[in-house]
N, C-alpha and C positions, 0 to 999 in steps of 0.2 A: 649653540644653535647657529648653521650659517645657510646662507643661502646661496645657493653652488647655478650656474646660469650654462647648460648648452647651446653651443649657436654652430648651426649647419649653414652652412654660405653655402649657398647652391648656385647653379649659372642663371635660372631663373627667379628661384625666390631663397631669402634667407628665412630660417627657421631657428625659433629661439623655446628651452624649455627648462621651467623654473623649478628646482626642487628644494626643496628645506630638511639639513643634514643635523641629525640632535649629535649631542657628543658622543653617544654610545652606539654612533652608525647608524638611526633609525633614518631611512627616506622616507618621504611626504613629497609627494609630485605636488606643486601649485596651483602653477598656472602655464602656458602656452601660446605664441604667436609668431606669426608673419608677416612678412611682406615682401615687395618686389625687389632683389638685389640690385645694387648699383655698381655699376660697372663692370667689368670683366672679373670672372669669377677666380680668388686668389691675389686678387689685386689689392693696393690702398684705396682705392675709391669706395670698397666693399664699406669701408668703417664705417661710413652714412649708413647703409642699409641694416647693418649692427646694430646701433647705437638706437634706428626708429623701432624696432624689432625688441629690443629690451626694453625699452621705454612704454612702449603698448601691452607686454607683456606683464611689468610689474603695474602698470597703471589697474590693469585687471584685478590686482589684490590689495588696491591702495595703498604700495608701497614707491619707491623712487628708483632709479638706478642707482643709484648713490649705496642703496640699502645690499646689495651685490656684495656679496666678499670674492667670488671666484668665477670668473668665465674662462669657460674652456671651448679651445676654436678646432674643430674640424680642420685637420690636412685637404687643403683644396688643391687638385689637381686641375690645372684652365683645360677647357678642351676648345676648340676652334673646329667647327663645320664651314667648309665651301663648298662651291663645284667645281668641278672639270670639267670642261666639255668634249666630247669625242666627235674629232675631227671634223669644226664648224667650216663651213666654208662660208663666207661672208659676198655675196653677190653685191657689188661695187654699180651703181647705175649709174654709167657717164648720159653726153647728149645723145648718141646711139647707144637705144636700150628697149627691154621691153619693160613695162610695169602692170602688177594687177591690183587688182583696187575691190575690197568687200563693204557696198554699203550696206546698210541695214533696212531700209527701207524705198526699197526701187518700187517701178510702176512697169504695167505691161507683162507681157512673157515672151521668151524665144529670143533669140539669134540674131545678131547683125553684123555685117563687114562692111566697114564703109573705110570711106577720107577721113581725117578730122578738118571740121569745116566751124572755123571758131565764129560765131555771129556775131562778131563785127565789121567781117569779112563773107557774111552771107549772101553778098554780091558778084562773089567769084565764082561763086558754084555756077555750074556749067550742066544742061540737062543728059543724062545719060547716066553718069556718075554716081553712085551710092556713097551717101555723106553720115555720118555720124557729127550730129548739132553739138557742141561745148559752148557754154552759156557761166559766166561767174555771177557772183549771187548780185552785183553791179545791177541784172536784169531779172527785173520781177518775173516772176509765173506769167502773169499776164502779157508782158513783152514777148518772153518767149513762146508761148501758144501764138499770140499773134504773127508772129514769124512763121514759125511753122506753118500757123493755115495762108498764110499768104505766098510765102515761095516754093511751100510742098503740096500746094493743092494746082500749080498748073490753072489757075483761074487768074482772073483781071489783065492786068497788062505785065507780067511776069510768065515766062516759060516755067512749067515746076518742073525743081530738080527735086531729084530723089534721097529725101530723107528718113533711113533706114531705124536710126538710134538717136536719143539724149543723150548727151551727158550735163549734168547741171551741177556748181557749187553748193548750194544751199541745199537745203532738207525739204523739195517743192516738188518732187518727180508724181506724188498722187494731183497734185494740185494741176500740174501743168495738162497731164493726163488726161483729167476729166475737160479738159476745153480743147482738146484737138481732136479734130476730124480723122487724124489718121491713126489708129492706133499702132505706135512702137516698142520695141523694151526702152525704157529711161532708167540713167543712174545717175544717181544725186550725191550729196555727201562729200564728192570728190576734193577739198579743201586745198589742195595742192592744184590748182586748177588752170594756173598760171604757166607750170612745167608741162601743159598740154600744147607741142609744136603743132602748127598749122599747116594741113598736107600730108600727113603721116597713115599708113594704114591702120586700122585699128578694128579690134572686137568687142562685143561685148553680148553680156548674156544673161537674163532674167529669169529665174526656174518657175514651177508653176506653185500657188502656196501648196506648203508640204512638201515639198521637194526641191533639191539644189541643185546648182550648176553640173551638167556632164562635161560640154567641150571644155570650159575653160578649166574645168579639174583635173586635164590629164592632158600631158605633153605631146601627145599625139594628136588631140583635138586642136591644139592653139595650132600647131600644124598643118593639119588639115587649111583651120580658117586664114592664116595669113602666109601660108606657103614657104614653108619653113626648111632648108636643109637638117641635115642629121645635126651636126654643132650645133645650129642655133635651139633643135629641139633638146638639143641635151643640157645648153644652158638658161632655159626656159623653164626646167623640174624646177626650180624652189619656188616661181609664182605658180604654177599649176599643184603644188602642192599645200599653198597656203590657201588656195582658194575651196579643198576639197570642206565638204559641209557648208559652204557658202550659199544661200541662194540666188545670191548676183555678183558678176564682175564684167570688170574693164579688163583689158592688154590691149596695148599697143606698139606697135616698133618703129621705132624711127631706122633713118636710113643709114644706113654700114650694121645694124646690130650687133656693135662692140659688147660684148658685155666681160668686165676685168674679174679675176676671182683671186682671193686674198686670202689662202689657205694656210692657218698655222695648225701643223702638226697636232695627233693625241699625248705623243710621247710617250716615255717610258719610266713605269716607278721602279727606283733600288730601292729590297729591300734588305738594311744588312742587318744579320742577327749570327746565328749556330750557323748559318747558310746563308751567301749572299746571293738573291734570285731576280731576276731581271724580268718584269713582265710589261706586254705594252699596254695602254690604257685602251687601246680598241679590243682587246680580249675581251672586255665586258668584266661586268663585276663577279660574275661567278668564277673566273678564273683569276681575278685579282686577288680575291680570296683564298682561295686554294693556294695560292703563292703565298701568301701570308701565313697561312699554317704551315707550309712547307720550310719558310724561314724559321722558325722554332723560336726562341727568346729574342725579338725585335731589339737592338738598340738604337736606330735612327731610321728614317725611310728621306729617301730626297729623290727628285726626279729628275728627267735629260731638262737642259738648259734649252730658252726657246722654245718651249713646247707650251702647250695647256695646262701637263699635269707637270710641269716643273714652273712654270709662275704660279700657277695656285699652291705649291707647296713653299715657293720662297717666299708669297706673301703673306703665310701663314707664319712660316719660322721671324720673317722679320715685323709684322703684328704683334707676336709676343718677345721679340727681342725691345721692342718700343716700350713693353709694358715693365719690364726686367731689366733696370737698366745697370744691375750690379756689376761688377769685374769680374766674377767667376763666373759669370751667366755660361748655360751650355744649354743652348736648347736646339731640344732632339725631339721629333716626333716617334713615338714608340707604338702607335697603332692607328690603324686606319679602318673604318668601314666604307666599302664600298657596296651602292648599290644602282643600278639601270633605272636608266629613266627620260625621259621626252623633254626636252626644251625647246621654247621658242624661240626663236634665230628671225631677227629683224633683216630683213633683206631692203637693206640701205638705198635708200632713194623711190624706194615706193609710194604712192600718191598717199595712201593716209596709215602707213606707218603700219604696211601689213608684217607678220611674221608667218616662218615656217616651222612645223614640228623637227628638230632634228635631234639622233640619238644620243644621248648624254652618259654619262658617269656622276651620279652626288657623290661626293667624298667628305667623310666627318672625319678627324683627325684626333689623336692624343697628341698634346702639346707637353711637356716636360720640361723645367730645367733643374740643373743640378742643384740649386737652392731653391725651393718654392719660396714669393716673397711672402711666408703667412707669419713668420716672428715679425715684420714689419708693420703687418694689422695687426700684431697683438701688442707691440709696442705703442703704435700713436693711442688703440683702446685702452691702456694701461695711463696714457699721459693725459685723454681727455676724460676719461669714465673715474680716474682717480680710483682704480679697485685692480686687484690682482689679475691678470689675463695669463695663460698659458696655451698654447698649441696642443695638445692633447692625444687628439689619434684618429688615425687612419679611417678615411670617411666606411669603408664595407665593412670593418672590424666593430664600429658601433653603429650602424644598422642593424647587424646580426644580432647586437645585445639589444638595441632597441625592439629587433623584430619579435623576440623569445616575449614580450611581454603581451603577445597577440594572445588571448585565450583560445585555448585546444593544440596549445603548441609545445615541442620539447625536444631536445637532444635527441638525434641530430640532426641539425637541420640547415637546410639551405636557405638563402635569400635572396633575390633580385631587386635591386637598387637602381627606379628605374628614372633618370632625371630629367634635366634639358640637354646638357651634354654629354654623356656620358650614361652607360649604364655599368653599374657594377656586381660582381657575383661572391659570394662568397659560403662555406660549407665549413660549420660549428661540428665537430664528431663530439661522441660521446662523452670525452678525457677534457673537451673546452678548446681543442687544440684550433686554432680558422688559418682555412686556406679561401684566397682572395684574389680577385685579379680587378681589373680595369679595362672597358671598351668603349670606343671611341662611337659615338653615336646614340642617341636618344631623342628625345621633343625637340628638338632645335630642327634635326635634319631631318623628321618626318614635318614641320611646318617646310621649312626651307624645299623639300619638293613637290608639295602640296602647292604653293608659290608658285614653282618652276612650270608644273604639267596644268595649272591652270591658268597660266599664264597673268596673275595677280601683280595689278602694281604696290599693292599695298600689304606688307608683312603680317601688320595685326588682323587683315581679315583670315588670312590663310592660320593663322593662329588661333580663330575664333572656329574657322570649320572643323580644323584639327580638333574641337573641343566639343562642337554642339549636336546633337543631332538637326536635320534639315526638313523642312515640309515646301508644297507649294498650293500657295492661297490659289485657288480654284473660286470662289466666292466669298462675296463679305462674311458671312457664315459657317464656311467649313473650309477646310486642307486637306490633301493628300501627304498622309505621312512617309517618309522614306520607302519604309516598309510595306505600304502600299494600304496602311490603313486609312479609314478616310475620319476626319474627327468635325467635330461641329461643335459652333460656340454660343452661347445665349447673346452675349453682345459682337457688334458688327466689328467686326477686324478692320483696323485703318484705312481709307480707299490706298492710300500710297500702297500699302502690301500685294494689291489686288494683280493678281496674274505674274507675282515674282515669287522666286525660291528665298526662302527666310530661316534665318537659323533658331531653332527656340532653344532662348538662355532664360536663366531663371529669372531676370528681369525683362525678361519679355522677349517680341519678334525686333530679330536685327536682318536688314534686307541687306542680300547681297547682289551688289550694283551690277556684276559684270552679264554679262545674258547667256549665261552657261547652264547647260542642261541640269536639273537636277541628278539624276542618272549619273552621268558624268562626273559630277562633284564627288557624288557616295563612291564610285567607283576607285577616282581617282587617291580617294582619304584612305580609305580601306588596304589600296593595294601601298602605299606609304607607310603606314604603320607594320602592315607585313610584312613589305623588307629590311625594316628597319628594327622593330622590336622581336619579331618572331626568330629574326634570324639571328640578332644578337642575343636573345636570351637562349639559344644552341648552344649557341659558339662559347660564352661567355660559362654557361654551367658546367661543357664538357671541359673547359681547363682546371674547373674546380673540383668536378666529380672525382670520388676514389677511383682509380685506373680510368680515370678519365672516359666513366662509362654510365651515362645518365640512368640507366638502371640498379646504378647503385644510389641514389639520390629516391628519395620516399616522400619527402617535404618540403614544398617551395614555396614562399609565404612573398606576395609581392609590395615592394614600399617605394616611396619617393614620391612625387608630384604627377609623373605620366599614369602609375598605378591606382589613381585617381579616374581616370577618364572611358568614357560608359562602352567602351567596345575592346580594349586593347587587353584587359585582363580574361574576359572570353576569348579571345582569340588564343591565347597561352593554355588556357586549360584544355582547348579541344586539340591545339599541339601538341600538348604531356599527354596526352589519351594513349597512345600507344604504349607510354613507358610506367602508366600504372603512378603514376605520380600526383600527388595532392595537393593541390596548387590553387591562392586564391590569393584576394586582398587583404592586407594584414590589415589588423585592428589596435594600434600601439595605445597600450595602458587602458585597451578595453573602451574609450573612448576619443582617439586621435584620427583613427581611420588611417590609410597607409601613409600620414604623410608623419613628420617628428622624429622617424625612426634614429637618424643621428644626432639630434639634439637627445633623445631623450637615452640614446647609450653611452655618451657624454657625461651624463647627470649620472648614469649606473655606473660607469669606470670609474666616477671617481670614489665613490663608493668601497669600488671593491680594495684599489689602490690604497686606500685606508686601512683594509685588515689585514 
């Protein structure tokens, strides 16, 4: 009797599964677990995430590691996801410049062109003149109202000049508001407040609630307002484009309105395979693609030098060269997904760190080298665990064994293997014969543009949306579901939650900080997953399918960690719709749900390996 142990090292979680082999070949599945891998997947660092993974695993039958005669490791292939960007242009804001500015909480509504007239200097203004007030937060609310009703009311022993606008540092613009006589648009927030020259023409603009900026959203209007040549309006698009959905902003120009622009290239990807095909990264991902298939058996891809998409590929190849530090090392990138998508582009020197949307490339990557380092993790697990370790086989090859144990399933049959990085395919015929392939892209790169197009400074939140469905607390009481249902609670939901979008996880409402529409969010998750899974599970089955014709495919049983998650396995089924195809979440050993599936055809290969 031994106890035989498979361990799937995934780029997100390792997966371990315990089976108990009598001498006469009998299996007995145990026991099963997880956790979060450590490190880069295929690496030595994985062996921590190993080693906690057996450990909780045998704990579960009140056994030890120790009690282990054999683990067998998954062929880990690393895959690396970046971006590229297409063709950012970086707006450089010297002392001649213009800048826009989005507070979140202005006061007032409408239009102003004025000077900037800093109130320290509120004794140079001159009557006739339209002034735009700049106040740092140095001067309370109540200073600056007082100002204002004293040299913009034309009363006492001051002549009043004309003050059109606020601008304020502080978060005071309702405050000041409600104590002046004159009502203006005010913008507050402005933190950078200091980089406001004194003298300068300037605008700004307050929408009414419910509604947002018109002039300062469009390069024509900032024109209009501060008299602009065709150049200067042409290098004024990336603030008027950051400001669109905005309900308030600032521009101003200083004088010469230099503005430098620091343009690196999109570049161009080689790909060499049967065919070596040049395409540029501005074609967009649908022709990236298409060139991709049109190269035939990939064996490296590398990009033009200098470019976007040739640093994000060198510093892919050299990330994994860092981690592979053998003498034989040869690493090649052997596949790519690309897919379109929005990023935010910070337009450098802007008052409080505005950005603009500009059009992008994500690019998930297969990383290769000609020795994977995994005899490495099965040596130090051999030297720490004190038990026999072997490297075993090919992660899609025991999926496919692992997936046949889904009840209602049989020869022959396909798989998709869907992970963090990478998804894999693979097609069981009738005779046991597997055809299998490898694609670059999975959960990593639908977070990673989730991230990008919501502009998130934090990975794990955009990881969590990727994950949960969204509601928004409308009252202590009830939410509006994604879906537009509306739910209600016997107890009062948290005040913090009150009037924010919340993800519900099973441990409860997680709020998400950023002030992005609900809408928005779902929109943005949805259309990430689609590029990303829907399209590689296409691309990925047609290499496997017989004459590579998904109509020859009947069975598609889906596993791994992403085929876990409550929208992306609906989305696959109403895609195989047309091709008459059976397609769902696999159920490994009837109760593992799709994830185990390589741990636990690990456990069956060695099984069979024995007869």
């Amino acid at each position: 009797m031994s106890y035989i142990a498979g361990v799937d090292i995934g780029n997100s979680t390792t997966e371990v599964c315990v089976g108990e082999v009598t001498g006469n070949g009998n299996l007995t599945f145990l026991t099963s677990a997880s956790c979060p891998t450590t490190g880069t997947k295929g690496t030595v660092e994985n062996v921590y995430s190993v080693k906690n993974a057996l450990k909780l695993a045998m704990s579960r039958i009140g056994r030890e590691t120790s009690d282990i005669d054999l683990v067998r490791l998954n062929e880990a292939a690393p895959v690396i996801g970046d971006t590229a960007m297409e063709t950012l242009t970086e707006t450089v804001i010297t002392d001649s410049s213009m800048i826009g500015h989005n507070p979140s909480t202005p006061a007032g509504a409408g239009q102003a062109v004025g000077e900037i007239l800093l109130i320290g200097n509120i004794s140079r203004g001159v009557p006739g003149t339209p002034y735009i007030l700049a106040a740092s937060a140095e001067h309370s609310y109540e200073e600056v109202a007082a100002v204002v009703n004293q040299y913009g009311s034309g009363s006492g022993q001051h002549d009043g000049i004309d003050i059109v606008g606020i601008i304020l540092q502080a978060d005071e613009a309702v405050l000041v508001e409600n104590r002046i006589h004159k009502k203006v648009p005010i913008i507050d927030e402005v933190k950078r407040i200091d980089r406001l020259p004194d003298g300068v023409p300037a605008a700004i603009e307050v929408a009414l609630p419910g509604q947002t900026v018109r002039m300062l959203s469009n390069p024509y209007g900032i024109a209009t307002l501060l008299g602009l040549n065709a150049e200067e309006t042409r290098t004024v698009t990336p603030i008027a484009k950051s400001l669109i959905g905005k309900r308030s902003a600032v521009v101003l120009k200083t004088p010469g309105g230099n503005i430098h622009e620091n343009i690196l290239p999109a570049g161009e990807i080689y790909f060499h395979g049967d065919r070596n095909i040049t395409i540029n990264l501005d074609e967009g991902a649908d022709k990236i693609m298409a060139a991709a298939a049109d190269a035939g058996d990939i064996r490296d891809i590398s990009g033009q030098p200098d470019t976007n998409v040739g640093n994000m590929l060198s510093r892919i190849r050299t990330g994994m060269s860092e981690l592979d530090k053998s003498a034989e090392a040869d690493i090649r990138i052997t596949d790519i997904l690309a897919v379109d998508t929005l990023a935010p582009v910070l337009i450098s020197g802007a008052l409080a760190g505005e950005t603009c949307l500009e059009k992008a490339v994500g690019i998930a990557a297969m990383v290769k080298t000609q020795k994977l380092p995994m005899q490495e993790i099965a040596d130090r697990l051999k030297t720490e665990l004190n038990t026999e370790v072997k490297v075993a086989g090919v992660e899609a090859v025991m999926a496919s064994l692992g997936a046949l144990t889904t009840p209602g399933t049989k020869l022959p049959l396909a798989i998709l293997d869907m992970g963090g990085g990478s998804t894999d395919a693979a097609v069981i015929s009738d005779d046991g014969h597997v055809t299998m392939t490898h694609q670059a892209g999975a959960g990593e790169l639908v977070s990673m543009l989730i991230q990008t197009e919501l502009g998130l400074s934090d990975r794990h939140i955009a990881e969590q949306i990727k994950k949960y469905p969204l509601a928004k607390v409308e009252s202590l009481f009830h939410m509006r579901m994604e879906n537009g249902q509306m739910t209600f609670v016997d107890d009062s939901i948290d005040p913090r939650f009150f009037g924010r979008v919340v993800l519900l996880t099973e441990s409860g409402l997680i709020r998400i900080e950023e002030e992005i529409p609900m809408e928005k969010i779902v929109q943005v998750r949805r259309e990430a997953k689609r590029k990303v899974f829907v399209t590689n599970a296409f691309r990925a089955l047609r290499k496997v399918a017989p004459e590579h014709n998904l109509r020859n495919i009947s069975t598609v049983v889906l596993v791994g960690g992403s085929a876990e998650d409550f929208e992306i396995p609906e989305m696959l089924m109403e895609a195989f719709t047309d091709y008459r195809i059976v397609c769902g979440r696999g159920n490994i050993r009837g109760s593992e749900g799709p994830r185990n599936a390589v741990a636990t055809g690990l456990v069956l290969s060695y099984v069979g390996e024995q007869q």
